[in-house]
MIDRENKE-559074 format. One record per residue (C-alpha): residue number from 1; x, y, z. Coordinates in steps of 0.25 Angstrom, whole numbers, m for minus. Each point is the difference from the previous one (the first is absolute). Example, Ala and Ser with C-alpha at 12.3 -4.5 7.8 and 13.67 -1.06 7.14 Angstrom:
residues 2
1 49 m18 31 .
2 6 14 m2 .
***
This chain:
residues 285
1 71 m109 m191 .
2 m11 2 m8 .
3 m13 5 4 .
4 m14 m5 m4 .
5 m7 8 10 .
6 3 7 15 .
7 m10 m6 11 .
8 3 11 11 .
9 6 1 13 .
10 2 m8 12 .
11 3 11 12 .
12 8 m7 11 .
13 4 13 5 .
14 m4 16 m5 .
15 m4 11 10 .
16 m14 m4 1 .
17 0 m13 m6 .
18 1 m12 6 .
19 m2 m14 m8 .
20 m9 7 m8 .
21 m1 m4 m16 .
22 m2 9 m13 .
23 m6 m8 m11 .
24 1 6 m14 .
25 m9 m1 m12 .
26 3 m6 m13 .
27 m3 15 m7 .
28 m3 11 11 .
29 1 0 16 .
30 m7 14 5 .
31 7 2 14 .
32 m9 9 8 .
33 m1 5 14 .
34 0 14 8 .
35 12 9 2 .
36 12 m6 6 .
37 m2 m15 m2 .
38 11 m2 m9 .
39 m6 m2 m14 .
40 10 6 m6 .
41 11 m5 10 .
42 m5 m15 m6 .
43 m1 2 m15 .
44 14 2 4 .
45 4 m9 6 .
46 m6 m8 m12 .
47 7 5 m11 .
48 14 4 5 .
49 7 m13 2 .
50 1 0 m17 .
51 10 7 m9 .
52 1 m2 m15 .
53 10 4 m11 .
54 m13 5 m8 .
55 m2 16 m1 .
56 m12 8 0 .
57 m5 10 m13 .
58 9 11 9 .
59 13 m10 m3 .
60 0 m2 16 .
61 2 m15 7 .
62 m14 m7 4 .
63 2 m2 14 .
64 m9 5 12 .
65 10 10 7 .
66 0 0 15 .
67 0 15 2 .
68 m14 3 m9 .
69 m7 m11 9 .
70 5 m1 15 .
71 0 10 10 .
72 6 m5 12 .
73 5 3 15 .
74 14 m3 3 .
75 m4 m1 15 .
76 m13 m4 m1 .
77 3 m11 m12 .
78 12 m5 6 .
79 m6 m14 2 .
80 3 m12 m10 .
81 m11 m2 m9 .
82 m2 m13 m7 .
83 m11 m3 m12 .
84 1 m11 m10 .
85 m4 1 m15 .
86 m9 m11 m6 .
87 m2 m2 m15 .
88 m3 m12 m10 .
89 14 m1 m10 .
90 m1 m4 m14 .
91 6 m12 0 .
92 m10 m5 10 .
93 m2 m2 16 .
94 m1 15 9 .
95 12 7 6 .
96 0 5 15 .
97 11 9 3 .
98 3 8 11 .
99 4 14 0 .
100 5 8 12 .
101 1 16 2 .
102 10 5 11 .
103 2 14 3 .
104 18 m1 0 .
105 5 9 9 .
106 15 0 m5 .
107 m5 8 m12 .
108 m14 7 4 .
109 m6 m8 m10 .
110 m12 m12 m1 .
111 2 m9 m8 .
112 m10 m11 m8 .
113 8 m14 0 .
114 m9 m10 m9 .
115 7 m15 m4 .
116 9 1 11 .
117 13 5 1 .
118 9 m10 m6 .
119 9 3 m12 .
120 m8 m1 m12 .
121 m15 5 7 .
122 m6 11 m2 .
123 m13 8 m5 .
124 m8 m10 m10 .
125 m1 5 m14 .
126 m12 6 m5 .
127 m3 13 m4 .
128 m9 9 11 .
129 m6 13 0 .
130 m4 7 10 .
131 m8 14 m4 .
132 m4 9 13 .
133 m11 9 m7 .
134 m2 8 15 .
135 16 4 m3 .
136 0 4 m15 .
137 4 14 0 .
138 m12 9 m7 .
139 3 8 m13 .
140 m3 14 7 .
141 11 m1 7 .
142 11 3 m10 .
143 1 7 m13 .
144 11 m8 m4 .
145 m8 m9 m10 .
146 7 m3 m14 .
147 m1 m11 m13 .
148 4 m15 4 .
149 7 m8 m7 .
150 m6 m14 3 .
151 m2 m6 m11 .
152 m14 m11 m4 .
153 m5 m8 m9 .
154 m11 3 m7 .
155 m8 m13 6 .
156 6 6 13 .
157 m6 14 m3 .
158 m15 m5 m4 .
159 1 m8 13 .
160 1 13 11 .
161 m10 6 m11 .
162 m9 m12 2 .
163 3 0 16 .
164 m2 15 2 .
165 m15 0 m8 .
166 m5 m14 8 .
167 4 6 11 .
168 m5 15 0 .
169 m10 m1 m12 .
170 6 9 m6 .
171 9 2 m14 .
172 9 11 4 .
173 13 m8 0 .
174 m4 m9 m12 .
175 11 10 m5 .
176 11 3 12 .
177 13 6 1 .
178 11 m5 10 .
179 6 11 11 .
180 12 0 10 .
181 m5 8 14 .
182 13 3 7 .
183 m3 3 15 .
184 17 1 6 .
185 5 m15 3 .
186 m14 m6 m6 .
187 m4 m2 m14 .
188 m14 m4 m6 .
189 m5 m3 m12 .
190 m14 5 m3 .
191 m9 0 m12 .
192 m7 10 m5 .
193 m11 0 m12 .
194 4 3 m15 .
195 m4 13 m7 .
196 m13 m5 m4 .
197 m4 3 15 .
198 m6 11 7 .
199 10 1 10 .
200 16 m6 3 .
201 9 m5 9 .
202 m2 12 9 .
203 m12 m2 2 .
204 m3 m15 3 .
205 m6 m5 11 .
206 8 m5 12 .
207 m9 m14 m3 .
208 4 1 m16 .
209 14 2 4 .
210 0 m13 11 .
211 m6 m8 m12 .
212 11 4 m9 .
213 10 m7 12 .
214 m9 m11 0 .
215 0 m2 m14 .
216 14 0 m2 .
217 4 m10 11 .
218 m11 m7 m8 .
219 7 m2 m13 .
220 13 0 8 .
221 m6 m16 2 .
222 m6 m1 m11 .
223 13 2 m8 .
224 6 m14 10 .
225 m12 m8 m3 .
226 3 2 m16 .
227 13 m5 3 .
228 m3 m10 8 .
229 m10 m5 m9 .
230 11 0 m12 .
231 9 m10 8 .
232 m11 m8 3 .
233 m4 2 15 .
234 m14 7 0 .
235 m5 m7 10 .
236 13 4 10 .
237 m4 13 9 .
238 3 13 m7 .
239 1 8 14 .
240 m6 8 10 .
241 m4 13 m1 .
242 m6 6 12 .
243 m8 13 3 .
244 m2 10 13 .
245 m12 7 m1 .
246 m5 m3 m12 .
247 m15 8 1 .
248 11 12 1 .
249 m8 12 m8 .
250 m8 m10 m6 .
251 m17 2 m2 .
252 m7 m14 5 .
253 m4 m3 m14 .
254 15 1 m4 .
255 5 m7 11 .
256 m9 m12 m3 .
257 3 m1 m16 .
258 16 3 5 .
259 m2 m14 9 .
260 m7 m8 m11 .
261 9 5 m9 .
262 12 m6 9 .
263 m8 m14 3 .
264 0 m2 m16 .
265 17 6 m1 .
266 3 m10 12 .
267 m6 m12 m8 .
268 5 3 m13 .
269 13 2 2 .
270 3 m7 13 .
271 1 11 9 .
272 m3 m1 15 .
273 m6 14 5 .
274 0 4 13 .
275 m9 12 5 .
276 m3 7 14 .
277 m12 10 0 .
278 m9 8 9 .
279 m11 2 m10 .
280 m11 m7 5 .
281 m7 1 m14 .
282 11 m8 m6 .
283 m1 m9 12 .
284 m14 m3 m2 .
285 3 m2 m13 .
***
């Protein structure tokens, strides 16, 4: 199946919810609430149900992982959950399919089943991002930061210059160098401004450091759409790419230009972006 855009969520059945609906925007959907409402819980539930053979700028699969967006109860989840996915296809007409979420006891595990459980369903194809900003691990807490070896164009490399000066005001990254932060079983990838700078990689902001996340997930899609486009189908959704926490060490004036920034990425490439936030600032804006 092809997608032309995801609608959102129908919730039959999901702790709190009950027939309640999710509408997406075309671009951008802010999702906003107090602690414990489960913001990030349905940007989850959102993006998971996708799995794609594309890779990110790190070489790893485009596929929202369970573990890095669900933090569940086996005794207090152990209830079937169903939702079902709406989106408008390609070819033409909408899709509603369900999805149901189980906790199985046999293996300790829960388990997302979207498209049935025929021979043949599965996850739909489309690449998905999900980057959870209030998790990334911050660069003082390691020393073991080296040289990367991923590898950009050079259209590639004006466009994190461009993103990181539209977004701070400032030109520090116009020239950047690429870093691997080891932290044991985790692995980033920050940037760091060039030797024209005053300072480096040590000494970035935790915010210059999220944006470096951001930017890369960015171009991670932007490399799809330009294929895409090559074969024809610009016009078919490039992906999801959803974001926790997005004001996360972010000035309000930064956290504005970052979220006009995404409304323009979103409708140039063909990106749905999804969002939650506690900043009232950005809310208002």
């Amino acid at each position: 199946i092809k997608f032309k855009y995801i609608e959102g969520i129908d919730l039959e059945y999901f702790r709190l919810f009950h027939n309640q609906s999710l509408n997406l925007g075309k671009y951008l959907t802010v999702i906003s609430g107090r602690n414990g409402t489960l913001k990030s819980t349905l940007m989850g539930l959102i993006s998971h149900p996708f799995e794609s053979t594309e890779k990110t700028v790190y070489g790893s699969d485009m596929k929202t992982q369970f573990k890095d967006v669900f933090r569940l109860s086996s005794t207090k989840d152990n209830k079937k959950y169903i939702y079902h996915l709406r989106a408008e296809i390609q070819s033409g007409g909408f899709l509603k399919e369900r999805v149901k979420f189980y906790y199985q006891e046999n293996l300790k595990r829960f388990r997302i089943v979207p498209s049935g459980s025929e021979k043949g369903d599965g996850f739909f194809s489309l690449p998905s991002t999900y980057v959870s900003l209030k998790r990334v691990y911050p660069l003082i807490e390691t020393d073991n930061i080296s040289d990367s070896n991923i590898v950009y164009s050079d259209d590639e490399k004006a466009f994190i210059s461009d993103f990181f000066e539209r977004i701070l005001l400032r030109n520090q990254f116009n020239d950047f160098k690429n870093y691997e932060a080891d932290f044991g079983k985790t692995t980033k990838n920050p940037k760091g401004p060039g030797d024209s700078a005053n300072y480096d990689v040590f000494t970035i902001s935790s915010g210059e450091d999220n944006l470096g996340t951001i930017a890369d997930s960015l171009i991670s899609f932007l490399r799809i759409y330009n294929k895409n486009k090559k074969n024809g189908e610009s016009t078919k959704l490039t992906g999801l790419l959803s974001i926790d926490e997005i004001e996360s060490s972010l000035h309000p004036i930064a956290q504005v230009n970052l979220i006009e920034y995404l409304i323009r990425f979103a409708r140039d490439y063909h990106v749905q972006i999804i969002l939650n936030t506690h900043s009232l600032y950005l809310i208002q804006h």
